[in-house]
DSSP file (Angstrom, degrees, kcal/mol; ACC not computed):
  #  RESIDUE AA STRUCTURE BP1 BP2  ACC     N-H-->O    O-->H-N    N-H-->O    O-->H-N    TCO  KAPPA ALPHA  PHI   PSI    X-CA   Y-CA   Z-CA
    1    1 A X              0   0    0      0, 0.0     3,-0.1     0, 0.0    58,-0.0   0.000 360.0 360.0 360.0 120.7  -54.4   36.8   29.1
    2    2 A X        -     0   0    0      1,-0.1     2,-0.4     2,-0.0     4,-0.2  -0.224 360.0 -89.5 -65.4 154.0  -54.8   40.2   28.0
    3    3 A X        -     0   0    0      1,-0.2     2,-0.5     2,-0.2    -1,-0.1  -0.591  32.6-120.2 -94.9 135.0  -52.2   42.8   28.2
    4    4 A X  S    S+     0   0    0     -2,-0.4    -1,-0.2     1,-0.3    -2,-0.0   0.411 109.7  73.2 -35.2  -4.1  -52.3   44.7   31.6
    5    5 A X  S    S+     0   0    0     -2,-0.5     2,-1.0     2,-0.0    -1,-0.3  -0.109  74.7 159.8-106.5  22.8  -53.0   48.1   29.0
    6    6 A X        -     0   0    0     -4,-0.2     2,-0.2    17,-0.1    20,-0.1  -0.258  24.6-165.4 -85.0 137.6  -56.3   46.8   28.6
    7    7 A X        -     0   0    0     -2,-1.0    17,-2.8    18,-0.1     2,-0.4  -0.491   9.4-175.1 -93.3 158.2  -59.4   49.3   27.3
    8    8 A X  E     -A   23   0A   0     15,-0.3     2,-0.3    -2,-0.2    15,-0.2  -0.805   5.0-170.7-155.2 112.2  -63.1   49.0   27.3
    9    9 A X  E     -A   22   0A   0     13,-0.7    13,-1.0    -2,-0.4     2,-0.5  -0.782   4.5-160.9-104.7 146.6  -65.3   51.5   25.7
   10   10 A X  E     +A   21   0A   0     -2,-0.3     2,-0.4    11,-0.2    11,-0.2  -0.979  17.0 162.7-122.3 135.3  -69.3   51.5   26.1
   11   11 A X  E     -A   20   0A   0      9,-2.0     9,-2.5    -2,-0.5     2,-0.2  -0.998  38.0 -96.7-139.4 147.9  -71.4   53.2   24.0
   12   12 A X  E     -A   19   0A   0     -2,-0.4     7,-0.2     7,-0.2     2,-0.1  -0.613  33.4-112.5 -83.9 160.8  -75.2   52.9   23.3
   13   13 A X        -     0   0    0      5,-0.9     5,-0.2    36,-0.2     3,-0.2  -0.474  23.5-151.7 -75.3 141.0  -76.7   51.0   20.7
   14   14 A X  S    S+     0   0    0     -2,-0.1    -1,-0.1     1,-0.1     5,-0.0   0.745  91.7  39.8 -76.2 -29.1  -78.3   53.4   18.4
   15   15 A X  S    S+     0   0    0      2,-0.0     2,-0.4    -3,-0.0    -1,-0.1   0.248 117.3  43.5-108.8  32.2  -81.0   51.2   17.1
   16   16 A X  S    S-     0   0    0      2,-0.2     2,-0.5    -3,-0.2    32,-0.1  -0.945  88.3 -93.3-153.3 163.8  -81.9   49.5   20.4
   17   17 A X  S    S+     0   0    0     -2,-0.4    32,-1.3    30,-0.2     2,-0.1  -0.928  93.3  34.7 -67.8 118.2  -82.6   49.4   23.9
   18   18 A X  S    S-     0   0    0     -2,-0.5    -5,-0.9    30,-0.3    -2,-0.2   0.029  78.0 -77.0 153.1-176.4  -78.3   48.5   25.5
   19   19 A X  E     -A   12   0A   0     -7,-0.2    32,-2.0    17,-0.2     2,-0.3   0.049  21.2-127.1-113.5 159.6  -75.2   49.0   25.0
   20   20 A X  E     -A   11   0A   0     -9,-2.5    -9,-2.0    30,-0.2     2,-0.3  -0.895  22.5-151.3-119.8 154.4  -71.6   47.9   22.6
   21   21 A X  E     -A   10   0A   0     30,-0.4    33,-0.8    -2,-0.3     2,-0.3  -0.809  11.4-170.3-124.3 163.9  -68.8   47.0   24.1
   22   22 A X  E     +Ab   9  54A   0    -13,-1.0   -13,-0.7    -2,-0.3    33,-0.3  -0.747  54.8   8.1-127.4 151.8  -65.2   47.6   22.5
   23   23 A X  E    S-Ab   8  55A   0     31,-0.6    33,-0.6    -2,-0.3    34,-0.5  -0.107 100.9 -24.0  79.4-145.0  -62.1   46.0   24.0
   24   24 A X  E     - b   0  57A   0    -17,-2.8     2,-0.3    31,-0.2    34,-0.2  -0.667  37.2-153.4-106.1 154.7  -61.4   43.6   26.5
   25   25 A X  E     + b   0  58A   0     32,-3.5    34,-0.7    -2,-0.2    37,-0.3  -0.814  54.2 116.2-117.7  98.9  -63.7   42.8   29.5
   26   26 A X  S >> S-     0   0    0     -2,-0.3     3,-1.7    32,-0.2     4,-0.6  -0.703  82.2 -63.6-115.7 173.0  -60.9   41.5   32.4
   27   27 A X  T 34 S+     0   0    0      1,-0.2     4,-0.2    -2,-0.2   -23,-0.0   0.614 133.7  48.5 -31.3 -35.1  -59.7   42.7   36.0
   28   28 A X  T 34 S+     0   0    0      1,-0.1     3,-0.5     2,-0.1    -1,-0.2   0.875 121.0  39.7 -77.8 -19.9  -58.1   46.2   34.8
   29   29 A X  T X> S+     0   0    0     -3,-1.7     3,-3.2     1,-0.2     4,-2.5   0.692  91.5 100.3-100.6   2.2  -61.7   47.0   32.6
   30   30 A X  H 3X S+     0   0    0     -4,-0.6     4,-2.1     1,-0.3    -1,-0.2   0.786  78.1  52.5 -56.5 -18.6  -64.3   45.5   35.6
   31   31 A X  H 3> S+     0   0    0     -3,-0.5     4,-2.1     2,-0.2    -1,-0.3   0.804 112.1  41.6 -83.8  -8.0  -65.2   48.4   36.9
   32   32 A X  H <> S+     0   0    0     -3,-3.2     4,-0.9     1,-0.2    -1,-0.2   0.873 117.0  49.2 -85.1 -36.0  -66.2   49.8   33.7
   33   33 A X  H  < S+     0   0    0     -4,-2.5     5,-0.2     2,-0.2    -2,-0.2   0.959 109.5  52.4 -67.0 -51.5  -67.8   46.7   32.7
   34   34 A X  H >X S+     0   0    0     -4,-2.1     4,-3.1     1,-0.3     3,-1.1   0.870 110.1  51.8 -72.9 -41.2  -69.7   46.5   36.1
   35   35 A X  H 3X S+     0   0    0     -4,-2.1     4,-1.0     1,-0.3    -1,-0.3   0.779 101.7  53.5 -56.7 -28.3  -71.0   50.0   35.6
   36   36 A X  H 3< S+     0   0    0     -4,-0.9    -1,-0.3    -3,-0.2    -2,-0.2   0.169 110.5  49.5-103.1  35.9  -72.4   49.8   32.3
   37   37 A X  H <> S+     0   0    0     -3,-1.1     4,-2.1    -4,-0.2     5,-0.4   0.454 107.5  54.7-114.2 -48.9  -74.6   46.6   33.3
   38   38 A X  H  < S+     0   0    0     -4,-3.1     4,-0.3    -5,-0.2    -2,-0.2   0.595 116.5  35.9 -52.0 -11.4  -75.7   48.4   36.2
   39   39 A X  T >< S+     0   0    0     -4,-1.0     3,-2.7     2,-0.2     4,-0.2   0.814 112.4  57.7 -96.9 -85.2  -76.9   51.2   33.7
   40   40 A X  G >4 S+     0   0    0     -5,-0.3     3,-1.7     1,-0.2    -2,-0.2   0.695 108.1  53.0 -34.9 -46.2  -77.9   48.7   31.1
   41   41 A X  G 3< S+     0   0    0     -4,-2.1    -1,-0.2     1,-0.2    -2,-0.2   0.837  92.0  73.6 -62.3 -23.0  -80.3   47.3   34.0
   42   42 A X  G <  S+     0   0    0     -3,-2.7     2,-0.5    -5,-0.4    -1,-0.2   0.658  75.7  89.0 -27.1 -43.1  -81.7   50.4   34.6
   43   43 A X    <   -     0   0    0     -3,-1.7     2,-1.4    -4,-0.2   -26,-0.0  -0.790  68.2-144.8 -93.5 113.1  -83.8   50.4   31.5
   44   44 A X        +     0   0    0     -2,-0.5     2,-0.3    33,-0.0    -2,-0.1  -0.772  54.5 122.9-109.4  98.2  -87.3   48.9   31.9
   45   45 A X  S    S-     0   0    0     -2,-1.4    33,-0.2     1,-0.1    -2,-0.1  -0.882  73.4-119.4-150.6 148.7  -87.7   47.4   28.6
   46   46 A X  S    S+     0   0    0     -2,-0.3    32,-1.8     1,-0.1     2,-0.5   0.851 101.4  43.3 -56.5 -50.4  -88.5   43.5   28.4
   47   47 A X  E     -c   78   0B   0     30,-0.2     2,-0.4    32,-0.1   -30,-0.2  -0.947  62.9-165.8-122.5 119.4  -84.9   43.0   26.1
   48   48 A X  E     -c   79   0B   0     30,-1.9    32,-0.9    -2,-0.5   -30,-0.3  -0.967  20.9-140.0-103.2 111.8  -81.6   44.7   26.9
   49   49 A X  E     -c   80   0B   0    -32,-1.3     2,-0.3    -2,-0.4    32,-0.2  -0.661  14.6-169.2 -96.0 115.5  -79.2   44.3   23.7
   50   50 A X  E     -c   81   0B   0     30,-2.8    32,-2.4    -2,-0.3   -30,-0.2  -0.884   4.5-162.4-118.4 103.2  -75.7   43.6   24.6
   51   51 A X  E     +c   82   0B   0    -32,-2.0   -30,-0.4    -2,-0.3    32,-0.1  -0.394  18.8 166.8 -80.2 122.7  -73.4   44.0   21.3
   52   52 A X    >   +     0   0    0     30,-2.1     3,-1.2    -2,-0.1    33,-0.2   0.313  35.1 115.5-125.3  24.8  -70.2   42.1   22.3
   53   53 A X  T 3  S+     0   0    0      1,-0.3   -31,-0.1    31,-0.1    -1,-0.1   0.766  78.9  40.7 -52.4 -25.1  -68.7   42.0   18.6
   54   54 A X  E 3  S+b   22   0A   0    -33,-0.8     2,-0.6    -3,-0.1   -31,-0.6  -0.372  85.1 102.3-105.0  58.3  -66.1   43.7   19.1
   55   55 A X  E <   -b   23   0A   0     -3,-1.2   -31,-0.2   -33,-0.3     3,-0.2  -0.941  49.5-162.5-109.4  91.0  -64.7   42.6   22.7
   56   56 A X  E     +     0   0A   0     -2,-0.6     2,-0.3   -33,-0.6   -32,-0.2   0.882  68.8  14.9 -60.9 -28.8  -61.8   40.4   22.0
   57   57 A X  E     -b   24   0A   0    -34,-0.5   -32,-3.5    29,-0.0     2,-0.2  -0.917  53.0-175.0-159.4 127.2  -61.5   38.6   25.5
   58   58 A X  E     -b   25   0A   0     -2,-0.3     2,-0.3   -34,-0.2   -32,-0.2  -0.656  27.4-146.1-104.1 161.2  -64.1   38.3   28.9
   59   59 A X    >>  -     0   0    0    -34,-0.7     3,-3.2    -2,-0.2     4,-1.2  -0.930  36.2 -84.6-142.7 146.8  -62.4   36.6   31.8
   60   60 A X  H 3> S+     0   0    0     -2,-0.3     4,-0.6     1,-0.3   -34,-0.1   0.576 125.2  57.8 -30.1 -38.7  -64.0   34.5   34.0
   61   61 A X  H 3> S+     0   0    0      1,-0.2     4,-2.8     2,-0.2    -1,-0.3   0.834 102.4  54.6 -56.0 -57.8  -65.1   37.5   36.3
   62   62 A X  H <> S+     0   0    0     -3,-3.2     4,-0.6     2,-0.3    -2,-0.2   0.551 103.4  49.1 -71.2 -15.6  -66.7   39.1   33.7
   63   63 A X  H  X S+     0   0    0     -4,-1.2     4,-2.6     2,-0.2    -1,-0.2   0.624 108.7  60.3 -91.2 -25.2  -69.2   36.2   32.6
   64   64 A X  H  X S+     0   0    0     -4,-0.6     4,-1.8    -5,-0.4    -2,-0.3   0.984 105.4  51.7 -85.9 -74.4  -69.8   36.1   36.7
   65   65 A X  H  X S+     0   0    0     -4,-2.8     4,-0.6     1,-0.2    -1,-0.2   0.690 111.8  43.1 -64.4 -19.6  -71.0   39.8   36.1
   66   66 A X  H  X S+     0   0    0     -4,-0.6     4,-0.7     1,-0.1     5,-0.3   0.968 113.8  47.7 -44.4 -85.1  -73.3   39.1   33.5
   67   67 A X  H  X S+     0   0    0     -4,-2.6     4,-1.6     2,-0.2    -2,-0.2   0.645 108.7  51.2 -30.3 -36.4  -74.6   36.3   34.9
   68   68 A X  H >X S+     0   0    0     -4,-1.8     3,-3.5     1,-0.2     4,-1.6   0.910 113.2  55.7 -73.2 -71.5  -75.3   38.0   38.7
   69   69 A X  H 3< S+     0   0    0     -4,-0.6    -1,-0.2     1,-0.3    -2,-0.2   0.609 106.1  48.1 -20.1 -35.0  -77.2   41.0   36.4
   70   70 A X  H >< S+     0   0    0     -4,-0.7     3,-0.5     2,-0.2    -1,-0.3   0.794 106.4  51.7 -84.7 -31.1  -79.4   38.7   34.8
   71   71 A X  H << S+     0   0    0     -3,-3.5    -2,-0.2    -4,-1.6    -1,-0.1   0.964 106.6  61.3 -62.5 -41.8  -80.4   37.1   37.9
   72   72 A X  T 3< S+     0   0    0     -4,-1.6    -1,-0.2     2,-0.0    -2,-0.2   0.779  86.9 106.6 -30.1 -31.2  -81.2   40.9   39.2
   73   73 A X  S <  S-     0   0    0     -3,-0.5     2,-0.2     1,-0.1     3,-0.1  -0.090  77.6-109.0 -86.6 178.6  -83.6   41.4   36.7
   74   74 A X    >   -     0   0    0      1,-0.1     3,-1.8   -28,-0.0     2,-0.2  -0.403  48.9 -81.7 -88.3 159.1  -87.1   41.5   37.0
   75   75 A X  T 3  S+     0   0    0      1,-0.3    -1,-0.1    -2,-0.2     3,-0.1  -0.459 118.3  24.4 -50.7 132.4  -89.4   38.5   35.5
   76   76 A X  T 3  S+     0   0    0      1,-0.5    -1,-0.3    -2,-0.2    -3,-0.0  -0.186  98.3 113.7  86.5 -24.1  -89.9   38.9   32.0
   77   77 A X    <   +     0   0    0     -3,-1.8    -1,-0.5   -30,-0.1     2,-0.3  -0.346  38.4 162.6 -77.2 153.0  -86.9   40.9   31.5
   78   78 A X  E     -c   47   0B   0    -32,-1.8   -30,-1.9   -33,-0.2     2,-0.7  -0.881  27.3-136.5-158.6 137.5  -83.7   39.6   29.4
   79   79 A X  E     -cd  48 102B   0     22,-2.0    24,-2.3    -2,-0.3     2,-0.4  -0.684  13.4-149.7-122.5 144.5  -80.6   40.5   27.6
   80   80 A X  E     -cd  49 103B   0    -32,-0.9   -30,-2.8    -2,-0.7     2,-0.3  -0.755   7.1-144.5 -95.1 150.4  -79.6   39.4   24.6
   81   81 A X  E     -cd  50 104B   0     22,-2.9    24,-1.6    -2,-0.4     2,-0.4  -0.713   9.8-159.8 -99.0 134.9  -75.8   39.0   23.6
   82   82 A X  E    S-c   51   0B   0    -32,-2.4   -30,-2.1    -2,-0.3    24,-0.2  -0.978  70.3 -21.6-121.6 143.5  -74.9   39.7   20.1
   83   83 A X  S    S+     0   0    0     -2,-0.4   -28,-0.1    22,-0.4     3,-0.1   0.466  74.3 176.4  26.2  30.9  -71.6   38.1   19.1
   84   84 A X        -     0   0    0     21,-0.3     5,-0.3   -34,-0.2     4,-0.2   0.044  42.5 -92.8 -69.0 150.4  -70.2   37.7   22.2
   85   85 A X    >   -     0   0    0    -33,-0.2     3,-6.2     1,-0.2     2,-0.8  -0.128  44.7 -91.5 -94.6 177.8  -66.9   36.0   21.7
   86   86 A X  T 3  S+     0   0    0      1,-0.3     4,-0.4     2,-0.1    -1,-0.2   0.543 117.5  44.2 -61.8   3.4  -66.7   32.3   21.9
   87   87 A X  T 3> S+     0   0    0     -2,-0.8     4,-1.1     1,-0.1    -1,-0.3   0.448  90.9  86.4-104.9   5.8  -65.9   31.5   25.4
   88   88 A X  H <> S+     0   0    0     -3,-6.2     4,-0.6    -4,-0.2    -2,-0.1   0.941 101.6  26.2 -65.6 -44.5  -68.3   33.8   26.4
   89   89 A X  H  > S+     0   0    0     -5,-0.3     4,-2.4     2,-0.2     5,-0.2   0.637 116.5  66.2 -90.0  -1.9  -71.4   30.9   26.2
   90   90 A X  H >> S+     0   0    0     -4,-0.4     4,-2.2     2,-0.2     3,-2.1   0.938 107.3  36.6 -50.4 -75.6  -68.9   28.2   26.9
   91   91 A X  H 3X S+     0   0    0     -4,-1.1     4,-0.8     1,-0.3     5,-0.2   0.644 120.5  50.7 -56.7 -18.8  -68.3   29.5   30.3
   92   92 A X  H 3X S+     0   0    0     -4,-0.6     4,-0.8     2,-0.2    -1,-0.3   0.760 106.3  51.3 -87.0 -33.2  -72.0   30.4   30.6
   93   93 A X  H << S+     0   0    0     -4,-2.4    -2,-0.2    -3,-2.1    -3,-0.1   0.914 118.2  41.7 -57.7 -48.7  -73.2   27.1   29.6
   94   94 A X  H  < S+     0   0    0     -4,-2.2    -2,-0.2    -5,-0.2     3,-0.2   0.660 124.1  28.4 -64.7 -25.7  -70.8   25.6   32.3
   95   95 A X  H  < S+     0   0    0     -4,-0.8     2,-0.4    -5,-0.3    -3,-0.2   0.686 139.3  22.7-105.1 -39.6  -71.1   27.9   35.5
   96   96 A X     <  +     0   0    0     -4,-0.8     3,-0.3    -5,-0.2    -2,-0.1  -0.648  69.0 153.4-162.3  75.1  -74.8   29.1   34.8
   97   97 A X  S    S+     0   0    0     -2,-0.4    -1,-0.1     1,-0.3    -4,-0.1   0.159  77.7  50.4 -95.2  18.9  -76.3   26.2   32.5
   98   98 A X  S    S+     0   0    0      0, 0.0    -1,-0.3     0, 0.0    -5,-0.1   0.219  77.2 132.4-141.5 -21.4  -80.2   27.1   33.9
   99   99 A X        +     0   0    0     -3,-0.3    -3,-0.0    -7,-0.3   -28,-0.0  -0.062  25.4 170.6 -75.7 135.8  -79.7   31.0   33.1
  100  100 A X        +     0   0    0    -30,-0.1    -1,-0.2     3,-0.0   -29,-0.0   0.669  69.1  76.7-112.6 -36.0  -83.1   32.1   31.1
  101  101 A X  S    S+     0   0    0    -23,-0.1   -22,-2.0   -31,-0.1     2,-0.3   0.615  90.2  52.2 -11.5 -44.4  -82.0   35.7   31.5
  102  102 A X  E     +d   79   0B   0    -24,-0.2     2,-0.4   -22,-0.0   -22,-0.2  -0.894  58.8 176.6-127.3 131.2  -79.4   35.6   28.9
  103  103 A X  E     -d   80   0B   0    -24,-2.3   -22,-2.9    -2,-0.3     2,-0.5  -0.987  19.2-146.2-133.2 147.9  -80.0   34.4   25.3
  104  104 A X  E     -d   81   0B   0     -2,-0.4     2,-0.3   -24,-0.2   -22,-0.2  -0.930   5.9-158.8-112.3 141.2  -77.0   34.6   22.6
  105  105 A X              0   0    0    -24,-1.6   -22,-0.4    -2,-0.5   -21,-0.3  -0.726 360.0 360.0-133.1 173.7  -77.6   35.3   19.1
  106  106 A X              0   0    0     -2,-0.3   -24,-0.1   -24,-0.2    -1,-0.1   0.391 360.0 360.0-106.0 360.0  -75.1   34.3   16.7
């Protein structure tokens, strides 16, 4: 469980279409989190780049706001996860094991 001080910074990717995350994505950072997919969806490019290397911990919540976003999108659209950390495609394989929306790249 992450400590109740928890941060999440967004920045865009310089050499892509979406966004990096820093910090933790849990209950104190969701709104921050919730905004910058609603901005990442915004952007009508076929692949939306989501850097999660440096996120140390998503909570259950947070995989759920992915997930709803990718269903949002239009056909052909998708975002990819870049290092998202490792119970991030556990929990996605288990809740939302049909998603074509979301691909993870090592």
């Amino acid at each position: 469980m992450p400590p109740r001080g928890a941060v999440l910074q967004i920045n865009p990717l310089p050499d892509s279409s979406g966004l990096g995350a820093i910090g933790e994505i849990s209950m104190n950072t969701r709104s921050v989190w919730q905004q910058a997919l609603n901005q990442l969806v915004e952007r009508r490019t076929d692949v939306l780049h989501v850097d999660l290397s440096r996120v140390r911990f998503v909570d259950v919540a947070g995989v759920t706001d992915l997930a709803v976003t990718a269903q949002r999108l239009p056909e052909g659209q998708r975002i990819v996860l870049h290092r998202p950390p490792p119970q991030l495609p556990r929990i996605l394989e288990h809740f939302w094991p049909d998603i074509a929306a979301i691909e993870v790249a090592a």
